[in-house]
C-alpha positions as MATLAB code, in Angstrom:
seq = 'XXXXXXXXXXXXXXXXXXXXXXXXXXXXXXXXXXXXXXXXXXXXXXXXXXXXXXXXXXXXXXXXXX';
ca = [
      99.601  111.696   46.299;
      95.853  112.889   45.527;
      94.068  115.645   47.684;
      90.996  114.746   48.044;
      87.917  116.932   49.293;
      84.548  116.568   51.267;
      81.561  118.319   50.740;
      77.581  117.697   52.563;
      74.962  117.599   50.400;
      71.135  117.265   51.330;
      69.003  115.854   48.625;
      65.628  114.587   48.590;
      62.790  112.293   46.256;
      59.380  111.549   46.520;
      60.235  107.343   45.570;
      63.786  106.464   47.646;
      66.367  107.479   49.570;
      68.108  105.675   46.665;
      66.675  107.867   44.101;
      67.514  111.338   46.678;
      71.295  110.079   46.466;
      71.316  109.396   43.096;
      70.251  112.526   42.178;
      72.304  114.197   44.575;
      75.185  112.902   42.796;
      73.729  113.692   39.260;
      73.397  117.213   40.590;
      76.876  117.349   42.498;
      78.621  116.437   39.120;
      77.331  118.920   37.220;
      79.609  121.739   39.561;
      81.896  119.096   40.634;
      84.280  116.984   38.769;
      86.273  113.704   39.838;
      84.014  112.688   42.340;
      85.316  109.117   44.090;
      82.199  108.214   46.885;
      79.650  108.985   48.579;
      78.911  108.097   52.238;
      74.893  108.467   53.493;
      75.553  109.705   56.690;
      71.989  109.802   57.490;
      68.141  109.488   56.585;
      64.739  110.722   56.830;
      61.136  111.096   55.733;
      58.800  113.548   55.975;
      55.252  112.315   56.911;
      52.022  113.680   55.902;
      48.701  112.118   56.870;
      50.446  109.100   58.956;
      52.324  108.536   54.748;
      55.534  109.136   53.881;
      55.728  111.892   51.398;
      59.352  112.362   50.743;
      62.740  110.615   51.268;
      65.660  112.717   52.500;
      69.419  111.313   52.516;
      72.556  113.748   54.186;
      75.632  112.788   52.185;
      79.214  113.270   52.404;
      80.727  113.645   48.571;
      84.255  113.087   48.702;
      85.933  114.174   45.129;
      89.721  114.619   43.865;
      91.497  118.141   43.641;
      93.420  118.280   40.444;
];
């Protein structure tokens, strides 16, 4: 049997909400090991002068106790 853990994260990027989970992850693994998903649970932009100036993702890590 595994115990497994969640944690939120908030990220963010100038390009994607791809990019903002992406390096959400990249950031989460450097603290956290065994890391099994990721679920966006939700998205945004910030908007300056009627353009988008930055992506943001909420995400739910979910990684493995050992």
């Amino acid at each position: 049997m595994a115990i497994m853990k969640v944690i939120e994260i908030l990220a963010n990027s100038e390009s994607s909400w791809e990019d903002a989970t992406k390096k959400a992850i990249k950031h989460a693994s450097k603290s956290v090991k065994h890391i099994k998903s990721a679920f966006v649970q939700s998205q945004s932009v910030v908007v300056n002068d009627n353009e988008v100036s930055e992506f943001r993702v909420n995400l739910k890590v979910t990684f493995e106790v050992k």
